[in-house]
C-alpha positions as CSV (number, residue, x, y, z in Angstrom):
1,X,17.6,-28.9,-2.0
2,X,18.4,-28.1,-5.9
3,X,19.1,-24.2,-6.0
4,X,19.2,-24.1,-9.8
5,X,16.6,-23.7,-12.1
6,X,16.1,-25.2,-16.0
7,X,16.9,-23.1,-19.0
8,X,13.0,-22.9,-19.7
9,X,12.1,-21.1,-15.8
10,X,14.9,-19.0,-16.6
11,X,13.9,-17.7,-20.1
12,X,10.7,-17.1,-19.4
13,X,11.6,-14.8,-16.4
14,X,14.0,-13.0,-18.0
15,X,11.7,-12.4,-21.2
16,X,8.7,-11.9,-18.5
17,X,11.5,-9.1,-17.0
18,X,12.8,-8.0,-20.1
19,X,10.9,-4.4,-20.7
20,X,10.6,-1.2,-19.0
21,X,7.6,-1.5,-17.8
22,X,7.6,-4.8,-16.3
23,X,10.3,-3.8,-14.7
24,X,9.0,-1.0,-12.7
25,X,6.1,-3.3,-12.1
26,X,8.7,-6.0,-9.8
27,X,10.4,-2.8,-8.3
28,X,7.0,-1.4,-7.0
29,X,5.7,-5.1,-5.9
30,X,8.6,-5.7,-4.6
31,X,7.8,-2.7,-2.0
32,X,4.1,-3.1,-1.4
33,X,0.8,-4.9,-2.7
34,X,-0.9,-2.6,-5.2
35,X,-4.1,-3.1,-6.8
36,X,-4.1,-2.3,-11.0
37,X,-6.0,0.8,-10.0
38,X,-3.1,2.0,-8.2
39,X,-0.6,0.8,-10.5
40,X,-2.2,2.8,-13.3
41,X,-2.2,6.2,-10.9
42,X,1.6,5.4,-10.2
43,X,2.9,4.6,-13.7
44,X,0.5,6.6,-15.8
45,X,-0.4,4.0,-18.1
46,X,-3.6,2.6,-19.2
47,X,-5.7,0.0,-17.4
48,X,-5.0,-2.3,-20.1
49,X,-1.6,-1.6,-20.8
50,X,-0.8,-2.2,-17.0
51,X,-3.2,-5.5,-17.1
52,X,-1.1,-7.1,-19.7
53,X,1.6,-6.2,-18.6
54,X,1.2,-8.0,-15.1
55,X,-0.7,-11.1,-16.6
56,X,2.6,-12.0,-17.8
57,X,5.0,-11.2,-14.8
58,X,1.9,-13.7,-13.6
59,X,2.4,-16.7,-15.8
60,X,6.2,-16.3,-15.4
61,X,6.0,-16.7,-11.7
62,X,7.6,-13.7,-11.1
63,X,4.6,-12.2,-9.7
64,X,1.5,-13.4,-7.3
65,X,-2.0,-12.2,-7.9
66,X,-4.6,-13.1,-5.3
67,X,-8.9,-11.3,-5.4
68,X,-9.6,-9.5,-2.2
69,X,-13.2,-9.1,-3.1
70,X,-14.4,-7.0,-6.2
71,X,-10.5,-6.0,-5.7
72,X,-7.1,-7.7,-7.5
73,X,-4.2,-7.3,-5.6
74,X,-0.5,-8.0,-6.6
75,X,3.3,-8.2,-4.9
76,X,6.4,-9.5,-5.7
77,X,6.1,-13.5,-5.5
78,X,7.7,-15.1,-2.6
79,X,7.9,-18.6,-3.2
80,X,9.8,-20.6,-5.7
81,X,12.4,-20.5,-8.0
82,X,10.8,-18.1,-9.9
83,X,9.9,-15.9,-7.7
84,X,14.2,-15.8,-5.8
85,X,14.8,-14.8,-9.4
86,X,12.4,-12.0,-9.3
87,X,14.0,-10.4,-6.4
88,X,17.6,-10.8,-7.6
89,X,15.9,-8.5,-10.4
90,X,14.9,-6.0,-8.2
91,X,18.2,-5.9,-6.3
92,X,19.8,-4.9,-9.4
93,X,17.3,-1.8,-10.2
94,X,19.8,1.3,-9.3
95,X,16.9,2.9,-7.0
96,X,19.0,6.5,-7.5
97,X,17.7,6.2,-11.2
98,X,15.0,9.4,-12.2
99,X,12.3,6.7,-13.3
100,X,12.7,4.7,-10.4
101,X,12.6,7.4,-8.1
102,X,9.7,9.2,-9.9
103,X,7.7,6.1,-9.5
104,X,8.7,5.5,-5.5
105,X,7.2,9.3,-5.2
106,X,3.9,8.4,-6.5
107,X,4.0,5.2,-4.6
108,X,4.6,7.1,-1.2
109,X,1.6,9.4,-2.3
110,X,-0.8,6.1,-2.9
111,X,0.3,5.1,0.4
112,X,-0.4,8.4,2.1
113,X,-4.0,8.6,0.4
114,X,-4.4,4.4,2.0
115,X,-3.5,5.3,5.2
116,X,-5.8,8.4,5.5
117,X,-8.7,5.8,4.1
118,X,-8.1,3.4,6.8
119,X,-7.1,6.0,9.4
120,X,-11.4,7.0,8.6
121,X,-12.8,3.4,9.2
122,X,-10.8,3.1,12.2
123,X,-12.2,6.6,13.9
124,X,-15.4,5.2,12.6
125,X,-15.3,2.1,14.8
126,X,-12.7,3.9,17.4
127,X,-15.8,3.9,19.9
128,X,-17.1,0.5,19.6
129,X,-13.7,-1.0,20.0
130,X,-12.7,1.5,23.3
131,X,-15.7,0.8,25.0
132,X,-14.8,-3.1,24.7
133,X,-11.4,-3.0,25.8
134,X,-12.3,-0.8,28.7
135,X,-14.3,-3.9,30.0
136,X,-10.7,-6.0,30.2
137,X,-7.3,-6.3,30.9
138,X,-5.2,-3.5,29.0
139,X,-3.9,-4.6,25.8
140,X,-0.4,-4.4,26.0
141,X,-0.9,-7.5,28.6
142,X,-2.2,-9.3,26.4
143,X,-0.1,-8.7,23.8
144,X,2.9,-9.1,26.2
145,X,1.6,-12.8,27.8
146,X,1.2,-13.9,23.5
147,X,4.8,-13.0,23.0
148,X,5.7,-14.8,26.0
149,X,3.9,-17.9,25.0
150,X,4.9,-17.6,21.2
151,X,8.9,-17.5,22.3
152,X,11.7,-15.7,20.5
153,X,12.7,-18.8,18.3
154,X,12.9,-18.8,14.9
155,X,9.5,-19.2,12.9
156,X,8.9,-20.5,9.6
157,X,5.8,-19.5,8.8
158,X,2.7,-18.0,11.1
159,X,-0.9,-17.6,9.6
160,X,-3.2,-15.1,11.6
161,X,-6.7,-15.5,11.6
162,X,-9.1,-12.2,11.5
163,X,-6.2,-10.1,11.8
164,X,-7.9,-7.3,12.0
165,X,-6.1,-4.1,12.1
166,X,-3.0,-6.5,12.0
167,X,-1.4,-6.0,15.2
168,X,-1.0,-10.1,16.3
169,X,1.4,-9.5,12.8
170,X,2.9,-6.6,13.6
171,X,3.9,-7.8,17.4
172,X,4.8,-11.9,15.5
173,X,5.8,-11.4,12.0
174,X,9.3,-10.1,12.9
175,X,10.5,-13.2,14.2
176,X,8.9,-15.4,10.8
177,X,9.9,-16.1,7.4
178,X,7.3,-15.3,6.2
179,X,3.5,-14.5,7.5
180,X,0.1,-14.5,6.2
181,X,-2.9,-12.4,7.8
182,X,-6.5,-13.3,6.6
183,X,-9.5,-11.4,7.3
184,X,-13.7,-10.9,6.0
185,X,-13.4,-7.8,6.1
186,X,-11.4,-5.4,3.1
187,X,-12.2,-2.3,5.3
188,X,-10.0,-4.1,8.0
189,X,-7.6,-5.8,5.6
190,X,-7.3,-1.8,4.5
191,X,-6.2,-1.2,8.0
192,X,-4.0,-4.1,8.6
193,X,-2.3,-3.5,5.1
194,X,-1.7,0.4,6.0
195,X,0.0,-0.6,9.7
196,X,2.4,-3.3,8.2
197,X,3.5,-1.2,5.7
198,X,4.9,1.2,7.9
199,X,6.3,-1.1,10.4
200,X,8.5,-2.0,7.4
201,X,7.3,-5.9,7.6
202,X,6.8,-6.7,3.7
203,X,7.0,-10.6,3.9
204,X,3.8,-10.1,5.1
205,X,0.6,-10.9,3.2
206,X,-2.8,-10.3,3.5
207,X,-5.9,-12.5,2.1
208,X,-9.2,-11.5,2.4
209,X,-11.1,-15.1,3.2
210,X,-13.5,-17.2,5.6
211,X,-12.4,-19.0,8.2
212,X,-14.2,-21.6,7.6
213,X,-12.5,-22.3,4.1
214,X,-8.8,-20.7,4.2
215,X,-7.3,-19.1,1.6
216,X,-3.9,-21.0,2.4
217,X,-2.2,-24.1,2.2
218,X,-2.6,-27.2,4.7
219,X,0.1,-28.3,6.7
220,X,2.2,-24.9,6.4
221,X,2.0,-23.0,9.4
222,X,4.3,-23.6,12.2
223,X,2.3,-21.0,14.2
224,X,-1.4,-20.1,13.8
225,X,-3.4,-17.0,15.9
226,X,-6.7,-16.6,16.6
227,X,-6.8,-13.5,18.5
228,X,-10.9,-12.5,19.7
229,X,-12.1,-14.3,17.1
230,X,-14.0,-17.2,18.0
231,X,-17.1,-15.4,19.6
232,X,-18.2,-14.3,16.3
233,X,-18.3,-17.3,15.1
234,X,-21.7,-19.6,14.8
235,X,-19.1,-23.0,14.4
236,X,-15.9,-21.6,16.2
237,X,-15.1,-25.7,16.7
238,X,-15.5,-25.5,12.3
239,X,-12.9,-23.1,12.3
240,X,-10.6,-24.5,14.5
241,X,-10.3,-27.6,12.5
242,X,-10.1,-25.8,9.7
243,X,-7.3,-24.0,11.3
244,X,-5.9,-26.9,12.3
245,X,-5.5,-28.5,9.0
246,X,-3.0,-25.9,8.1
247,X,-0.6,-26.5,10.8
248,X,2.5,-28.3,10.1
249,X,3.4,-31.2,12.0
250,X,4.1,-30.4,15.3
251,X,2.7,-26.6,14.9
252,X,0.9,-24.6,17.7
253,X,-3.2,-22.6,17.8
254,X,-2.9,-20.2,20.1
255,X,-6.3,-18.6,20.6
256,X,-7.1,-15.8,22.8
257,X,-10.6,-15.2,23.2
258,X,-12.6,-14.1,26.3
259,X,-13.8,-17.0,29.6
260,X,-17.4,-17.0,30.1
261,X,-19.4,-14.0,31.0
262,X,-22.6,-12.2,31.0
263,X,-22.4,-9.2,29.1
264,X,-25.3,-9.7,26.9
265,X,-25.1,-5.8,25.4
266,X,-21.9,-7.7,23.3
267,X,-24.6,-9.5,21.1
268,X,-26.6,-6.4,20.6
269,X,-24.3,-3.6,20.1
270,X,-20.7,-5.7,19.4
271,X,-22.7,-8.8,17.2
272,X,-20.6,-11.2,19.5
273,X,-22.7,-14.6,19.1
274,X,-20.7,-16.3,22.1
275,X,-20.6,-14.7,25.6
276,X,-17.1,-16.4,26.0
277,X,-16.0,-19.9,26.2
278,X,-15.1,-22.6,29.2
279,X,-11.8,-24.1,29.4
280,X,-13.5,-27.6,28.8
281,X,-15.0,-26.3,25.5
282,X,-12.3,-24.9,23.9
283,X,-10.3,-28.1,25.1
284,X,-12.8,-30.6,22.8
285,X,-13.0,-27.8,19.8
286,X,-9.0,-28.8,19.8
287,X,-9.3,-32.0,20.8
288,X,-12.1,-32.7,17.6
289,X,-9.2,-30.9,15.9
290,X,-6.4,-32.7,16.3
291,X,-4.5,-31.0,19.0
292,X,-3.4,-31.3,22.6
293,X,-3.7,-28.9,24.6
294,X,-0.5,-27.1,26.1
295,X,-1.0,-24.6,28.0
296,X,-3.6,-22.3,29.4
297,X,-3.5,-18.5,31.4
298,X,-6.2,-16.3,32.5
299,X,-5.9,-12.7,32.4
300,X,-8.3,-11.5,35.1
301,X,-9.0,-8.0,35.4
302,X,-8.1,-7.1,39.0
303,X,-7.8,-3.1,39.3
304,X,-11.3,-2.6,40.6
305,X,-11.5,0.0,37.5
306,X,-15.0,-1.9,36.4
307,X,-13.3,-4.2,34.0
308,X,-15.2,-7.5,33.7
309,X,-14.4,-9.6,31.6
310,X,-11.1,-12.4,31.7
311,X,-9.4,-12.6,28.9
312,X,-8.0,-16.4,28.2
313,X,-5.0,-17.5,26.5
314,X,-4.9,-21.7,24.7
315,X,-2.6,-23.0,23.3
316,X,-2.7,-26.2,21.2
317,X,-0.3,-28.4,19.2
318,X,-0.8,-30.3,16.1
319,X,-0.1,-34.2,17.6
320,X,2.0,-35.1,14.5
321,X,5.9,-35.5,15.1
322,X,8.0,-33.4,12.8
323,X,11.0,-35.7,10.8
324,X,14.0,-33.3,12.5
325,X,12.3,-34.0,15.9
326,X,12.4,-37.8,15.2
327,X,15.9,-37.4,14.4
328,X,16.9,-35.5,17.6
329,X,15.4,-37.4,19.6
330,X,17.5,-40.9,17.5
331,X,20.3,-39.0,17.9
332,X,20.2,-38.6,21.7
333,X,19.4,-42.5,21.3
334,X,22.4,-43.6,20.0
């Protein structure tokens, strides 16, 4: 792969770079994403002083902008030749200097005020979710049969699908390139952004989006989630091949969802449309989708504690063949 870039990338992020402004603008992107609202509070400049500034740390690639509702969000761009220069940038920003301190202060104090936000809307739904995990197997073995099945190898990149409050990332993201959560909901993308933040993980984004038209490039994931998703879903067989389309070749789905029950109270008071799903239905949604099945586990709730409800764990692969797995398997051929 060429590492270098032309004269023209390079000129245009360095005069992009070239002011004070712009660069506290990368150093702050470079630790979180920030909305102009919130870049205005940290750097004390106008709205449209701060807005022109970041349209063209935009066009220079230096910086990615992406609309989470009637909110702009921005962060330090990740991809591209541009966007390696833009961090080489930041690594050279002394972070002992007065301005650049001054400015980490009032990021830590927009962070604070975030958290307490979200900390709010989750107390707000804090009963709704408690009384639905006291009807299932605790969490943590959930979360520790998805780690299980997701591996310890290296990931490229892993998309999650209604992250949530973001804890599918939190428990994945650490063992990824990079990884991209996407959600409906900018209350929960709120959450999600708050928890990330402070597990440190900041090659993760967030999109605010619908499943059923993703914010993200096809054929890029080597690893999507779908983690209690699907039964609030009118299509969940839509968004699985949506889903699917962004796998790479060879990627895996996992989705954990619930097996079929008869809790009706979930439609009323939890708006679940499905009352779970059959093995044989979530093997045709991946099936219509491209995908064979690979494995499947049931997490039944056995501790006679009133728990009803079995939580199930699928995971699919994309049935293209990756080049580097063609080439292994010529190698062991010859």
């Amino acid at each position: 792969m060429n590492s270098f870039a032309p004269l023209e990338t390079i000129l245009s992020g360095l005069a992009a770079s070239g002011e004070v402004t712009r660069l506290r603008l990368l150093m702050l992107l470079a630790e979180a994403e920030l909305t102009v609202s919130e870049l205005v509070s940290i750097l004390g400049q106008s709205q449209p002083r701060i807005s022109r500034h970041l349209k063209l740390l935009v066009e220079a690639g230096l910086v990615d902008r992406h609309r989470e509702g009637a909110w702009v969000f921005f962060r330090l761009a990740e991809r591209g030749i541009a966007a390696r220069m833009a961090r080489q940038i930041v690594d050279l920003i002394d972070k002992r200097d007065p301005v650049a301190g001054s400015d980490q202060a009032r990021l830590s104090e927009v962070r604070q005020a975030r958290a307490e936000q979200a900390a709010q809307y989750f107390a707000s739904q804090a009963r709704n979710w408690d009384q639905l995990r006291s009807l299932h197997v605790p969490e943590d073995k959930v979360e520790r049969a998805v780690r299980a099945l997701v591996g310890d190898g290296h990931l490229h990149a892993v998309l999650d699908l209604g992250t949530g409050t973001g804890r599918m990332l939190e428990l994945v993201a650490p063992f990824a390139e990079r990884a991209v959560g996407v959600d409906q909901s900018p209350a929960m993308l709120n959450v999600a952004r708050t928890r990330l933040e402070a597990a440190g993980l900041k090659h993760v984004q967030l999109r605010q989006g619908d499943l059923y038209a993703l914010p993200v490039e096809s054929d890029g994931y080597d690893l999507i989630i779908i983690h209690q998703v699907l039964h609030y879903l009118d299509d969940p067989g839509r968004a699985l091949r949506e889903a699917a389309r962004r796998l790479s070749p060879g990627g895996r789905l996992l989705v954990v969802d619930f097996s079929p029950h008869l809790l009706e109270f979930l439609r009323e008071e939890h708006k679940h449309r499905r009352l779970g799903f059959t093995h044989e239905e979530i093997i045709e949604f991946m099936r219509d989708a491209g995908l064979d099945l690979m494995t499947h586990q049931e997490l039944a709730p056995n501790d006679g504690a009133g728990k009803t409800l079995t939580v199930s764990i699928w995971v699919g692969r994309d049935r293209r063949v990756r080049i580097d797995d063609l080439s292994r398997v010529y190698e062991r051929l010859a």
